[in-house]
N, C-alpha and C positions, 0 to 999 in steps of 0.2 A: 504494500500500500504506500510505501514510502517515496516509490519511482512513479505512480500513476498521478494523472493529474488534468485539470479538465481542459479537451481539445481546442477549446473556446478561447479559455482566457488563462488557462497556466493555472488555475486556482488548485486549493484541494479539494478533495472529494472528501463526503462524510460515508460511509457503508451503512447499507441497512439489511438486516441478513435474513431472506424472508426460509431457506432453507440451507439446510448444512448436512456434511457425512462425514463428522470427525470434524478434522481441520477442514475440510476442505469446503467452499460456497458454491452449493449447486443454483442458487437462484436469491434476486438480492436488487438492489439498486445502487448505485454510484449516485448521487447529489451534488453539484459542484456547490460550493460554500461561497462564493461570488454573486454567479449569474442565475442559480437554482434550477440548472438545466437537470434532467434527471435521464441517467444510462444505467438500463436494462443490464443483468445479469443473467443469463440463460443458460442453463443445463454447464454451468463453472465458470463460463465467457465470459466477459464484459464486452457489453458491445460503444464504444469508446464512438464509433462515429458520429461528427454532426448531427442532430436532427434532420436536417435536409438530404444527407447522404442517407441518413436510416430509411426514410421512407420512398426513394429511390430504388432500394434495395429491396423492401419488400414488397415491391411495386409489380 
């Protein structure tokens, strides 16, 4: 958590850990502490992209 940081603005991120297996975060949020953008964690991933890239993508 120490290296991640949000795409946007360089801020940090706050974790919210909605599941876990051990140590590890199967599904979760990123919050940047700045701009309040919020990045999906899915099945361990963080998906770090833009909002604009995100829905792009799922597009």
């Amino acid at each position: 958590m120490d290296v991640v940081c949000c795409p946007l603005d360089k801020a940090d991120l706050d974790l919210d850990v909605d599941d876990r297996d051990g140590e590890e975060i199967l599904a979760g949020t990123l919050t940047c502490t700045e701009c309040g953008e919020a990045y999906p964690i899915e099945d361990g991933i963080p998906n770090l992209l833009p909002p604009d890239m995100r829905e792009e993508a799922t597009a």
